[in-house]
C-alpha positions in Angstrom: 60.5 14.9 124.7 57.5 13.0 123.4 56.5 11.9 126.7 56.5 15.2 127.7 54.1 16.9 125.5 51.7 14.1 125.9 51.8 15.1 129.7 51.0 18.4 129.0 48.6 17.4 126.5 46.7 15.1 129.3 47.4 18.2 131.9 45.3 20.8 129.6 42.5 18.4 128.6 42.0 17.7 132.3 42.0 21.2 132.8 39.7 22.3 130.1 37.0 19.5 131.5 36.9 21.0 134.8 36.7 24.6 134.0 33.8 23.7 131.6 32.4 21.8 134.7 32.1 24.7 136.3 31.1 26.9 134.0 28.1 24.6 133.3 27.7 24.4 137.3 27.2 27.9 137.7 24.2 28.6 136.7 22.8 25.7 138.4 23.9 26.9 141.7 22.8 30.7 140.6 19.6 29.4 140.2 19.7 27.7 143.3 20.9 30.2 145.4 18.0 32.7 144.2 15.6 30.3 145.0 16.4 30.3 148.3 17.5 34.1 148.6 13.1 34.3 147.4 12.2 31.5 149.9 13.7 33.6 152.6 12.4 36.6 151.6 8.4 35.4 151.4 9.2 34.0 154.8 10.4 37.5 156.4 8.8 40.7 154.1 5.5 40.6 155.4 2.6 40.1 152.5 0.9 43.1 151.0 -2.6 43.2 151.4 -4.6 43.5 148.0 
């Protein structure tokens, strides 16, 4: 029975890393992706004049 729980125990600890892996990933890659959304953009919506 010991053994068992420890497995679990390992199971959830390995689990809780990678979700918070990915929650810290996120914004990375949401800053990321609106950088290029914005690159593409200046390249194709012609510049206003002022």
């Amino acid at each position: 029975m010991r053994n068992k729980a420890q497995s679990i125990i390992e199971y959830v600890i390995i689990i809780s890393v990678v979700a918070a892996a990915v929650v810290a990933m996120q914004t990375y890659f949401k800053r990321a992706v609106n950088a290029r959304l914005e690159e593409i953009k200046q390249e194709y919506v012609p510049k206003v004049a002022s």
